[in-house]
N, C-alpha and C positions, 0 to 999 in steps of 0.2 A: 411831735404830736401835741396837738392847745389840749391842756389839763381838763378843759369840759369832755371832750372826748376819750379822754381816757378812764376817768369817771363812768362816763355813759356805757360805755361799752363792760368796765368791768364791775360796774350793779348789776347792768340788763343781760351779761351771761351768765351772773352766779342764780340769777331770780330762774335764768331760761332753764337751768340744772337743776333747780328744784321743783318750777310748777311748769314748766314745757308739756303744753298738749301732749296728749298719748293719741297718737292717730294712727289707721293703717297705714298711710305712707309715710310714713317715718323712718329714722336707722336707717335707711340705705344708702349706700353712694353708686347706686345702678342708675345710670343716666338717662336709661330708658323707664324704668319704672316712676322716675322725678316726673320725666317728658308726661307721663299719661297724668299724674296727677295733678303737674300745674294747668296741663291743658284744660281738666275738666272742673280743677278750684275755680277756672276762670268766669267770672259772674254768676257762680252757684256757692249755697253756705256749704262751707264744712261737712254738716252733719248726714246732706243730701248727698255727694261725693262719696265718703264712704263705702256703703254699700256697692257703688259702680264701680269703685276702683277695685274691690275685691274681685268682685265677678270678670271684672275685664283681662284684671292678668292672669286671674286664671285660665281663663280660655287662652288668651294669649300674654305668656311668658316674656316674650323678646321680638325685638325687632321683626324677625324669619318669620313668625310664625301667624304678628300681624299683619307682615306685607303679603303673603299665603291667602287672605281671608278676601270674600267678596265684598264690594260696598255695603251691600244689602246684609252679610252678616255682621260687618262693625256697625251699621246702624240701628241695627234687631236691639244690639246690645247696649246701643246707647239711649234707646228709646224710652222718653220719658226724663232724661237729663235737660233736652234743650240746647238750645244754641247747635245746632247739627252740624253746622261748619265746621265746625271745631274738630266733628270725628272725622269729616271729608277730609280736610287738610290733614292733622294727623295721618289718616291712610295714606294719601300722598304721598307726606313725606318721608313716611317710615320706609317706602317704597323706593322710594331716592337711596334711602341709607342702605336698604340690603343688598340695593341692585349696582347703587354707582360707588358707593364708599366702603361694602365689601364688611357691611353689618356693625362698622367703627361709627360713632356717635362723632360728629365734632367736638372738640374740646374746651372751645373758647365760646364765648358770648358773640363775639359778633362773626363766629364762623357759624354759630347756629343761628342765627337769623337768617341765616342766606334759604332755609328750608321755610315750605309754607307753613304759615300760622303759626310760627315762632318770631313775637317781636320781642322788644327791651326785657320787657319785664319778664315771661317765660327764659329767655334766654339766660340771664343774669339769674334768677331762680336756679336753671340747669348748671349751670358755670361755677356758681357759687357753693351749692348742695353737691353735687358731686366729684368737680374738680379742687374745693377752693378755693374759684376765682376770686379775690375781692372787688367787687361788682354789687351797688344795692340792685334790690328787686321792687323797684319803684309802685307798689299798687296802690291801692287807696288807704290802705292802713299804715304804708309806711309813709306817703305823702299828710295821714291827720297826724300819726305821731311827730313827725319830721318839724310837720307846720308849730305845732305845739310847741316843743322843746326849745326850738330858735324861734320864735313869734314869726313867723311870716304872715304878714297879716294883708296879704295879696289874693287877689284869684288865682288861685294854682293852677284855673285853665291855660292863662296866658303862657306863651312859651319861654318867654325869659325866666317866669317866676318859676315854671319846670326843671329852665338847666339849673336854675340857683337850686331848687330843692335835690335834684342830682347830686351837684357837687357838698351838699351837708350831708346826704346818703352817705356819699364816698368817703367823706370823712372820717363818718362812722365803721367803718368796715377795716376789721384790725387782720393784720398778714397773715392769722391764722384765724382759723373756726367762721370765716367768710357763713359758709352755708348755716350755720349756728346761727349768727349774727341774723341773719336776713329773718329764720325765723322766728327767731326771738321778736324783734320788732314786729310780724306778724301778729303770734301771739298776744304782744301787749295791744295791737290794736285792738283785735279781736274780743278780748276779755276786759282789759281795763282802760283805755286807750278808746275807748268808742265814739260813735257819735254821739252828740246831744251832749249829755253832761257823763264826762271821763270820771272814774272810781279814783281819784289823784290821793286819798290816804291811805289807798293800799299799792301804791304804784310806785317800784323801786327808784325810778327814775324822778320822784318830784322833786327833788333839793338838785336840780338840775335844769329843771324844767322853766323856760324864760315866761310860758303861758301862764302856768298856774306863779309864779311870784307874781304876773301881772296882774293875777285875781278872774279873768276869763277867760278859760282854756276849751269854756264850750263853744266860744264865736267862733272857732277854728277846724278846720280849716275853711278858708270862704272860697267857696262854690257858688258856679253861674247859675242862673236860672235856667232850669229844665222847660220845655217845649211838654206841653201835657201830650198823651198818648193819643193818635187818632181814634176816634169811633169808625169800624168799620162792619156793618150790618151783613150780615151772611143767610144764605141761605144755604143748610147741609140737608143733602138728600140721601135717604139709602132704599135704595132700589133695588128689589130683590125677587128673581124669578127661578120657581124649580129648586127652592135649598140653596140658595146663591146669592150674593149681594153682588154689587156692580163698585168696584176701587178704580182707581186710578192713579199712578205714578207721577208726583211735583216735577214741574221740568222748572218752577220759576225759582228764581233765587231762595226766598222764605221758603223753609221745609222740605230743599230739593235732597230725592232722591228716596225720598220718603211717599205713602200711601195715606189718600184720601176719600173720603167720599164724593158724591157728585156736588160742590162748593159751584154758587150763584153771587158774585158780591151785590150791594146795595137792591134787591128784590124788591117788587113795589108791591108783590101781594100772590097769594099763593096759585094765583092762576097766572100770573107773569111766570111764575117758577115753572108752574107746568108747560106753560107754552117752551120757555125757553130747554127744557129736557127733552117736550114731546113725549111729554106724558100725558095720558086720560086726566083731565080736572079732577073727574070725579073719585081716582084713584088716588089722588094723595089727601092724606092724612096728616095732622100734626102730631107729635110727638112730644114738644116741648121745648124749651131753652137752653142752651147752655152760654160758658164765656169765658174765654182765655186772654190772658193779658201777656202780651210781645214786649220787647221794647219800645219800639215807636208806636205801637201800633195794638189794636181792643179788638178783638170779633166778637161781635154780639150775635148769638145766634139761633137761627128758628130750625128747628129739625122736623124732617115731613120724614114722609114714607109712602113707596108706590109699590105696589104687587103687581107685574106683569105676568102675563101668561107667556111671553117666549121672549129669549134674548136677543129680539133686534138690536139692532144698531142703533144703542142713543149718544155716546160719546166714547169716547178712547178710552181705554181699561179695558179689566177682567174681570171676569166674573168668580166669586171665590166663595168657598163654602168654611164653614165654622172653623172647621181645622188650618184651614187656609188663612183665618182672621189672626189666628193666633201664632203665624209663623211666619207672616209682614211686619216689616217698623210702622208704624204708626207714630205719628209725635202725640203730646200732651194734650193737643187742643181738639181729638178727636176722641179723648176718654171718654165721655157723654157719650159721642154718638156710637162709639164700637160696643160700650155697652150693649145699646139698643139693636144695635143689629147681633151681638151676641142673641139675645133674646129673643131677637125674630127669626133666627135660625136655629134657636137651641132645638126642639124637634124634630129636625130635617137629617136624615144622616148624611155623612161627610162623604167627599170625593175628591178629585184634585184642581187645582187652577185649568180654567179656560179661558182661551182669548176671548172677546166677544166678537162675535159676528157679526 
């Protein structure tokens, strides 16, 4: 092994033994409890995780008990995380594992890819943290540290300049404490190692580091230019007749599986909304704005409100009453409006889900 790496690796394990995050999923080599955490570190902070990943195992300990569970109760649970796929696929797979593999985890990295919504970087995570596979766990902190250390001073989109950052991963990854390793590098990203301008005089690793001798370790790593987020104008309706609001069930990709209210996209004005519900004009109301921000994608939006006097048939859904608000997933971008229809139902006593008519 080249003496930088051996350097690297024994700074960056003695620092990970003394200042290693304290997190709840930590200490473990339970391959299923790694499984729910990396899934749900995936494009959310740290501090947000937390809390979900407590709640989640508890409800569900192991593999059995999540593959037991209905969609709609893994997504109650993960509601307000984001990224929903994440829990679909998880259920999935965990599904696969109790049923076809007999509740045994795969063991390797690229035997767990073969399940959904386990790519490189969860896998090699799970491989490494619980097996000690030596395997990096390629994410964005280990790709800014990576770039740093050795100057890559490439787009790290490209995919050669990816395998090269792999194979300095792998480099780094010594035959034992793999899963250490990986999140130590984590860590350092995380805390000292960031974007914009890296903390480099408290970073065990600078007298190693090719960035900072360079003198610019904050040009690094170089990242394409992002595509800005669409604007997409909405119109959320909540319609509500007799102590009941009117939900509906995502069949679309974004938010599937999940409940919404009655969604109009690009509205040209609140009697186009009416028309297109088949509501009275003169029944809807505004309510106010809200605005959630997706990845590719902004909803900007106008919230009405109609009072009918009977539940005809204005579109698919159910009709649901307070109690009923609160024991559907919902994702994040309907916080605004479940409010409001909290509100407009708080009065009305409860009852149970009806189809609508």
């Amino acid at each position: 092994m080249e003496a930088k790496e051996t350097y690297l690796q024994t700074q960056l394990l003695a620092w990970y033994d003394r200042e290693g995050r304290s997190l709840p999923f930590r200490g473990t080599r339970d391959p299923y409890l790694i499984w729910v955490s990396e899934i749900m570190l995936q494009q959310t902070q740290t501090g947000t995780v937390a809390g979900y990943y407590q709640r989640f195992v508890l409800r569900f300990p192991d593999v059995h008990s999540l593959a037991a569970a209905s969609e709609q109760d893994v997504l109650k649970l993960w509601e307000g995380l984001g990224y929903y796929s994440r829990a679909r696929n998880l259920h999935k797979a965990v599904r696969i594992v109790a049923g076809e593999m007999d509740g045994q985890m795969p063991r390797t990295a690229a035997a767990l890819q073969a399940l959904p919504g386990i790519g490189p970087y969860t896998a090699a995570a799970i491989a490494s943290i619980a097996y000690d596979e030596p395997m990096p766990a390629m994410d964005g902190n280990l790709t800014r540290v990576i770039s740093r250390l050795y100057l890559v001073e490439e787009d790290v989109s490209i995919p050669s300049v990816r395998r090269r950052l792999y194979q300095l991963g792998l480099g780094l990854m010594p035959a034992s404490r793999a899963g250490d390793m990986n999140q130590a590098l984590m860590d350092l990203g995380a805390t000292l190692c960031v974007p914009g301008t890296p903390d480099c005089p408290n970073c065990p690793l600078r007298s190693g580091c090719a960035a900072y001798e360079a003198g610019e370790p904050e040009r690094l790593p170089l990242l394409p230019l992002k595509k800005p987020p669409r604007i997409i104008p909405l119109a959320v309706v909540l319609i509500t007749c007799k102590g009941r609001v009117l939900v509906t069930r995502r069949e679309e990709a974004l938010l599937r599986g999940l409940y919404v209210f009655q969604l109009i996209e690009h509205p040209s004005g609140p009697d186009a909304v009416a028309k297109a519900l088949r509501v009275p004009s003169n029944r809807l109301r505004s309510l106010g704005k809200a605005r959630h921000v997706f990845t590719h994608r902004i909803w900007e939006m106008n919230i009405y409100h109609a009072e009918l006097d009977s539940q005809r048939t204005l579109a698919q859904g159910i009709w649901v009453t307070l109690e009923d608000l609160e024991l559907l997933p919902f994702p994040g971008a309907m916080r605004v409006a479940r409010g409001l229809a909290r509100e407009l139902l708080g009065e009305v006593p409860v009852g149970s889900i009806r189809e609508g008519v």
